[in-house]
Structure formats: C-alpha cells, structure tokens
N, C-alpha and C positions, 0 to 999 in steps of 0.2 A: 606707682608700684612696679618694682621689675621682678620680672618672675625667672625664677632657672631651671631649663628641661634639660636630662638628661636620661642615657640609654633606662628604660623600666619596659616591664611584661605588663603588660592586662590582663586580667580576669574578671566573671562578674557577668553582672546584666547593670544596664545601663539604660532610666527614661532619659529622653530629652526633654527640654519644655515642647509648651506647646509652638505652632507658627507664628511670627511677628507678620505675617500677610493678613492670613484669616484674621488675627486677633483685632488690627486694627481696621479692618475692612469692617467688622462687626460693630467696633465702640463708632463708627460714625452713622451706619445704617441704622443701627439699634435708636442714636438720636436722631435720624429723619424720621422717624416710625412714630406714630401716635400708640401709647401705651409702655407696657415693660417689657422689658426684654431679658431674659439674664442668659449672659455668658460663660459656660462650664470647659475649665481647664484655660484656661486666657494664659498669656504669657506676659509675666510681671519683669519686662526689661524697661530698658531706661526709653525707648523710642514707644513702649506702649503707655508706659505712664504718663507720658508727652500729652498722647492723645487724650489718655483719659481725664487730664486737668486741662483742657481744650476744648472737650465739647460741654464742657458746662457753661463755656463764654456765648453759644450760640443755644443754647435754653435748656442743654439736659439736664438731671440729675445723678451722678455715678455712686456709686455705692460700693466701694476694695472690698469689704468684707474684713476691714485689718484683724487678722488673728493675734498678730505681736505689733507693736510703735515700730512702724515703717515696712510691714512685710505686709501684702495682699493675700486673701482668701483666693480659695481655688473657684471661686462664683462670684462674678462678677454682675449688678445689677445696674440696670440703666432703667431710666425715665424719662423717655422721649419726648422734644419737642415738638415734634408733630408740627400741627398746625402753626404755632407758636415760635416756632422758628426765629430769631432776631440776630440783626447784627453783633458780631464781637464786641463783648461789652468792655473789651482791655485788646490792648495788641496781643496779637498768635503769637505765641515764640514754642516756635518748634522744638527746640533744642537741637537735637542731633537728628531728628528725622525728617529724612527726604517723601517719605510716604506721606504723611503726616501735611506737610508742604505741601506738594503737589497732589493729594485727596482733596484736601480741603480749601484749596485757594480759589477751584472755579465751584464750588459750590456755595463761598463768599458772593461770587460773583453774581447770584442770583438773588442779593438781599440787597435792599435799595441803601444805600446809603455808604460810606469807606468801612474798608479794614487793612490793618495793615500787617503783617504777614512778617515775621523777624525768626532768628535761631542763633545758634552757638557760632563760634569762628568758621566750622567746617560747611555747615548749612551756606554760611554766609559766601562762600569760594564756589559754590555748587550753582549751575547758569538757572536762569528763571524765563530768561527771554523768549522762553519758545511759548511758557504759559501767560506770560504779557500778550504776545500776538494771537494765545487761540481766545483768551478772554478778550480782547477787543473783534475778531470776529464775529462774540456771541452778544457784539454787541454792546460791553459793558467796556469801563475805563479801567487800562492798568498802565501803574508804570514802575519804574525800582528808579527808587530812593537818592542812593548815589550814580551821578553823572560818572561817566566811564566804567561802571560796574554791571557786571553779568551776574549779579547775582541777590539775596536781599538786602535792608528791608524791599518789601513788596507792598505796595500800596493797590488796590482795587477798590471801585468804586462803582456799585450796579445800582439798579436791576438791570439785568443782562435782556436781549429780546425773546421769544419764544422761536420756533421755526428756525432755528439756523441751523444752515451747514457749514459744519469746520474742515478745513482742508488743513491737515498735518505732515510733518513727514513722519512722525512713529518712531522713529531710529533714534531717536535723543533718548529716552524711556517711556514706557508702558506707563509709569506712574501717573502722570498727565491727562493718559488717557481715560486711567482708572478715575480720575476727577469730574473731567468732564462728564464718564457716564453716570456718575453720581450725581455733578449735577444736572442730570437730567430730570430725574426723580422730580423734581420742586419745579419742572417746566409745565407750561400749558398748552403745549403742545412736540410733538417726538423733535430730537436733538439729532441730526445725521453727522457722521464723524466718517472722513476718507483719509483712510492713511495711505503713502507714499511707497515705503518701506516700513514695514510694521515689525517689529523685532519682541521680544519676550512673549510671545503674544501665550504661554500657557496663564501667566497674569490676570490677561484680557478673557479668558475662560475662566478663570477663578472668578474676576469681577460680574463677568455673566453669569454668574451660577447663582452669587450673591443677590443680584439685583432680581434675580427670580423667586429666591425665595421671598424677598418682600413685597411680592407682587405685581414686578415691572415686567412687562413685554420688551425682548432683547431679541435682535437678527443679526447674526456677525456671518457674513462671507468667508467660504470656506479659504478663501487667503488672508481672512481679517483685514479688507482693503473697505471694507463697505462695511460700517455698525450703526444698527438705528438702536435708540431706547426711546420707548414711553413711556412714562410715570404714571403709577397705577392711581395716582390722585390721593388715595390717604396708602400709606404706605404700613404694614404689617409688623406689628411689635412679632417677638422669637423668641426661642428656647433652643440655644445650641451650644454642640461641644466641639473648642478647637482642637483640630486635630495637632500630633506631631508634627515638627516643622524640618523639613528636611534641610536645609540650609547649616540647622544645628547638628542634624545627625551626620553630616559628611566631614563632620572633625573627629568624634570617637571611631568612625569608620576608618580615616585614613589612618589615624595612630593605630590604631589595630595591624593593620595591614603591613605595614612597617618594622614592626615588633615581634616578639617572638608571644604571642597576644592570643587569647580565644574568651572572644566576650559577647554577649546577647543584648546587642538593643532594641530596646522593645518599646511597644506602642507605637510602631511603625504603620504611616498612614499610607495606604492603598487606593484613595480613591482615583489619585488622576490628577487631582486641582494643583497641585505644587509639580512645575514641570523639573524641579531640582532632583529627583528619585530618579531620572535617566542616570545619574553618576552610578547608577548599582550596574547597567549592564557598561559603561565605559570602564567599569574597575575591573568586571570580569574579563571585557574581553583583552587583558595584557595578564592575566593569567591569577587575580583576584580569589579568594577562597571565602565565597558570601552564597550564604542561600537564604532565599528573602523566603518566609513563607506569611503570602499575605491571608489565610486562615487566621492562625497564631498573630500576626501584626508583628511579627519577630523578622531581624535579620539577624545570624549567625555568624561571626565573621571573624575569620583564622587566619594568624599572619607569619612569615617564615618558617620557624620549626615548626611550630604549629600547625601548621597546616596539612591537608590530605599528603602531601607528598614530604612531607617532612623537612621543605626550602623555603617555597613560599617565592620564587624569585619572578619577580614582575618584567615583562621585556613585549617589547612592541612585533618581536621576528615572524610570529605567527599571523599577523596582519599585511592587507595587501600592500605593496611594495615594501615590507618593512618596517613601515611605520604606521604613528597616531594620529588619528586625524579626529579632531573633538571641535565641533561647530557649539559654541554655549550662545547663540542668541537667542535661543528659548529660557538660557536659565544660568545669566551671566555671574550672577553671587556665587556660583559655583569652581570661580577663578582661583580663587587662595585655595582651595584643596586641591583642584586638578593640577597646579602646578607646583605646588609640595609634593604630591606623590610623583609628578612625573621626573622628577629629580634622583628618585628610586627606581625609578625601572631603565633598563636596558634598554636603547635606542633612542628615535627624535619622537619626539611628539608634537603637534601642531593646534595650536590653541586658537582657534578661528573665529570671526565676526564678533571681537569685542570691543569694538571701539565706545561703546555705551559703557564701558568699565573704566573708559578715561575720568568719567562724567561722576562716580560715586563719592561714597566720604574721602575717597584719594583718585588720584590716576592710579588705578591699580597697575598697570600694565608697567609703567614708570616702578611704581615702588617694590613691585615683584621681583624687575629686574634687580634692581638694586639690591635687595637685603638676601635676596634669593644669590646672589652673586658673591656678597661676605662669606656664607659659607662655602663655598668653591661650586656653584653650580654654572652650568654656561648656559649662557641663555641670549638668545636674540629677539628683536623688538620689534613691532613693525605698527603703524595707522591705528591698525584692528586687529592684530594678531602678535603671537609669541610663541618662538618654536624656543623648547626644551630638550637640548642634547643630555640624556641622563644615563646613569650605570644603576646598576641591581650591585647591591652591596655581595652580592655572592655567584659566584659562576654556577651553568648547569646543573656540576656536580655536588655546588652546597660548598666548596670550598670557596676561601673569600678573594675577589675581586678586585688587582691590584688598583683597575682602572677608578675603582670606587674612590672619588677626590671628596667629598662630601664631609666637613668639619665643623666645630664648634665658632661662637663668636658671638660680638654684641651685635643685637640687631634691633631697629626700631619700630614698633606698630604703627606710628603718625597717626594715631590716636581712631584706626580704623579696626573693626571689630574681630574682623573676618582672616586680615592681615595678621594681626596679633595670637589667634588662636593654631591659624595654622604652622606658622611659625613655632610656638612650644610642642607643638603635634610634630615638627621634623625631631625635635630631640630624643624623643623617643625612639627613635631608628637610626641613631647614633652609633659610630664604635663607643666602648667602653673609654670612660676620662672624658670623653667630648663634652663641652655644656651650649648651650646658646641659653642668653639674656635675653628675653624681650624688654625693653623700656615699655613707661606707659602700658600696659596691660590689662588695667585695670577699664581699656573702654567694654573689653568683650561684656560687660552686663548690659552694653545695648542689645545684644539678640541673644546672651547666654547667659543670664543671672547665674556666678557661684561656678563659672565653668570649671575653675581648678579645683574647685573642692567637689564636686561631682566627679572629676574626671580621677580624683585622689583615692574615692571609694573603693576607684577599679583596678587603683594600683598605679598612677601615673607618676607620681614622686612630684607632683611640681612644688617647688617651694617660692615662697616671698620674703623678698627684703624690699 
C-alpha cells in the first residue's frame, strides 16, 4: 500500500488505541496467573495478536471477543495456565514482535524441555545473542539456529536453575530484561539481575508495576543497576484497563503541530508507566502550543496559525546555547517523531543516546537519515546520536521562510511502523502541491490499527493506491 500525504488542517478530537507495552505485558502475565483475567481496552495491532495466538502454545486460553470476522472486542479474556504451564506445543513465531521475543523466550527458559522461537524476515535481522548468553547464565541451553547469524530461529532448552544472578549490559534493550523478570515468576527461588548500563529503564518501571500487581516482590535500585524479583508462588488472575499508548499519540501530536491544526486527543494516560509522554514537555519547550490536562486525560494541541500566537513557529533559540538537546534512552520509539518535527523547527537539535534504535524493526538512525534527506532535510549521524539542522517553515513574523528547503518525494517505510507514520505526518506541514509517498505503509497496523483512516476523521486527507 502506498499512501500520499499532502499539506491538510486538523480538527476534531482524536482516541488513540490503547499501549502495545501494557497490552502485551498483560496477555502473558494474565497466562502465568492461575485463573481469569480479562483485559479492557487491549490494543488489537498486528504485534498483540502475535501474542495473543502465542500464549495458548504454553496453556492459556484467549478469548478476542470477535464482534465482526477478524476485528477483536474491546475485552479481552484469558484463562491462565497457572500451574499448568507446558512447553510450546508448536514453534513461537513471533511475527513482527520484538516484545513478544524477547518477553517470552526466557520464560521458555524455565520449562524443561526445547522451544524454538522464530518470526518474520525483520524479527529474523533483529540480534538474539545477548538473550542466548543470559539464558545460559540462568542456567538453561540456548542457541540460534543458523551458524553466523545474530539473530533467529532461537532454540532453548531448560529448566533453567533457580538462584541465579544474571550480569547484563542493559543497553542492547530493556525488553530482555522485561523477560527475564518474567521469568522469574515460575522460579523457586528470587532471580538477581545487574545491569551494566541500563537504558529505557521507564520499561523496567512499567514491568515492576506489573509484576506487583500479580503479586511478585520486586527491588530495583534507584540507578536500575541492581533488580531482584520473587515469584509470589501462585500468581494473581486481573481485571484491568490498558491505558493509551503514547508511542501512538506522538503522530496526531506532531501533525498537529505542523499544520495549521487545532485537535483534542483524548484518553491521554497520566500515570507515569509509559516514559514516552516526556515528548509533551520537549515539544513545548521549542515553543509547542499543547496543554495536557491530566484531570480531563486530554491534550490540546494548536499548530501554526492556529495557535495562541497565531504562527506557531518551532525554533530551538530560546534554549541554552541555542539549541536541542533530547537524550531518548528512556524512551527511544520516540525517534521517528522527534526527528520529523525537528525538521520544522528553527535551529539544531541533538537526538542523544540512541544507539538501541540501531537494534529495532530498522536501524532507525540509518533510515532516518536517509528518507528524512529525500525530502531536503540535513541531517547528520553518528554511533548513538543524530543532529538535526532544521528551519521553521515561517520567520518570526509569520512570514514564510526562504531557508525552509523541506519538499515532497518517494520515500520508503522498510516495513517499520513508526517510520512510515511519521513520514505521512511530515506531509502535512508541506507547502501547498508538495506530496510524499510512503511505500509499504500498510505496516503501521503493528502499533496503529486504521492509522489513516482515524487520522482521516480529523481531516488528514491521506489517501491510498
């Protein structure tokens, strides 16, 4: 599917789904859990239905709720295996999910016998080796598949020992880690984990929150360099509701913001557990027109003429020495937006400590440069970081910008979710006549079921051929 964005207003109130974090954090606890569980508000993308025909291989029951032939219900029920627990009774294939992979591979680890661990081409390019070495740590066998490949199938083979401590470096991904203290749960005694450098770590807070409510004992060091879990031995069936997923909310934001746009998205989550809602104070502070009011669960968000001042014009000058400085190792999904907008604002900006973004469905930092460069952006690259030299399509005074190079073109999502959305989200802050293509487009229903036709509601114009 290629889809074509061009310059449109928004208007409107806008849900997103719910979190692909929480959602799948829940469909695998919900199956450690002796009893039912049901899930309210789940997010029906392609990386949660993964899981949720996944954990019926290791003994749960799920239950979509289908309201129509192939559309899930907003309740989602599970029937945990509890005690019951057994090996994969079919090879894992992930599909597209990294979560999904590394949740569930060292909690394979803890069932006595092989499993083996597979997914789509992207999965397959995505490294495995670091969770080969913490599973042999904990004791159990793993190895991948193909000689000279860092990545899957995955083969393991436990039970893993009780009593271990893992020594990690952390900085590959949080999601590994989120595994291991999963598998803790199913241990006989507590799992100590030392990370090295520990990176995403509001993740590792969200896992700890989860794991509490099912009745585990968790200590994480206040630098998340030291995490103990014990498994509360029968573990707590649930009744919860996912909240909104920021990840998806920072694409109707940035198009807003761009545009001459005044839109309300709501059901906006407050708690804290998604460290992705720091993008509300790095959009204010280059001069953003968003007021979040966590009462209502709304953000308000006003972009160019629209906005209080009637420009809307984004620029870094008001910041110390000038410029941007945005550290995302707490909350690296947040790439493809931050460096779509910074593309529109006035001056550099500095996109810091991402080198775990090499490691996702793409080298994000590689493909940013690239397709972010088709349409005239300058951008430099580096390890773990990408500085963004960018213009505000309009000067001070609202008048337009000659420096503003920023134009239409083909450009490719390489089949990554995040990439693709924010990409039709530049088009919208187009001159007039400008278009961009994205090719393949059609991955965003990994974390955005419908994203174009939601975002169509609000007035976005995308269309498909």
């Amino acid at each position: 599917m290629r889809i074509t964005a061009t310059s449109h207003s928004l208007a409107g109130h806008i849900t997103v789904p719910g979190s692909k974090s929480h959602t799948i954090r829940a469909l695998i606890l919900a199956t450690l859990a002796e009893g039912t569980s049901t899930i309210h508000n789940p997010l029906p993308s392609a990386d949660c239905l993964s899981t949720a025909a996944a954990v019926p291989l290791i003994g749960a029951e799920v239950d979509l709720n289908l309201e129509t032939e192939n559309q899930s219900g907003n309740d989602w029920i599970v029937k945990g295996a509890g005690k019951k627990l057994h090996l994969p009774g079919d090879v894992v294939n992930v599909g597209n999910s990294g979560s999904l992979l590394y949740f569930l591979s060292p909690v394979a680890a803890t069932l006595d016998g092989w499993s083996v661990f597979t997914g789509d081409e992207s999965i397959k390019k995505r490294p495995v080796h670091h969770v080969v070495d913490v599973i042999r740590q904990m004791g159990a066998e793993a190895y991948i598949a193909r000689p000279g490949s860092k990545g899957c199938p995955l083969l393991i083979k436990g039970p893993c020992k009780s009593g271990s401590t893992i020594v990690t470096e952390g900085s590959i991904s949080s999601q590994y880690i989120t595994g291991l203290m999963m598998a803790a749960l199913k241990m006989d005694s507590p799992l100590k984990i030392r990370l090295t450098d520990p990176k995403e770590t509001p993740y590792l807070t969200m896992t700890q929150k989860w794991l509490e409510k099912v009745g585990a004992k968790v200590s994480v060091s206040p630098d998340f360099k030291e995490i103990c879990v014990e498994g509360p031995g029968e573990l707590e069936a649930f009744d919860c509701t996912i909240p909104s997923d920021w990840e998806a909310v920072a694409f109707p934001l940035i198009a807003a913001i761009i545009s001459d746009s005044s839109i309300t998205i709501e059901n906006i989550d407050g708690s804290g557990t998604q460290g992705d809602d720091a993008i509300v104070e790095v959009l204010k502070s280059i001069g953003a027109d968003i007021v979040w009011d966590k009462e209502k669960e709304t953000l308000d968000v006003r972009g160019m003429k629209k906005s209080k001042d009637g420009i809307g014009r984004l620029t870094t000058e008001n910041l110390p020495g000038g410029e941007l400085h945005v550290n995302l190792s707490g909350y690296p999904d947040a790439i493809c937006a931050v460096a779509a907008i910074s593309c529109f604002t006035e001056g550099t900006i500095y996109i810091e400590d991402i080198a775990v973004c090499r490691r996702k469905e793409t080298d994000r930092i590689a493909v940013l440069k690239e397709e972010l460069g088709k349409l005239g952006a300058e951008i430099e690259e580096g390890p773990d970081y990408m500085i963004i030299h960018g213009h505000s399509p309009v000067k001070k005074d609202g008048s337009r910008n000659p420096d503003f190079k920023l134009h239409g073109g083909d450009v490719e999502s390489y089949d990554d979710h995040r990439v693709a959305m924010s990409l039709a989200c530049m088009g919208l802050g187009l001159p007039d006549g400008e278009k961009i293509f994205v090719r393949n487009a059609e991955c965003c229903a990994v974390s955005f079921p419908n994203f174009f036709k939601v975002m169509n509601l609000i007035g976005a114009g995308f269309s498909e051929e």
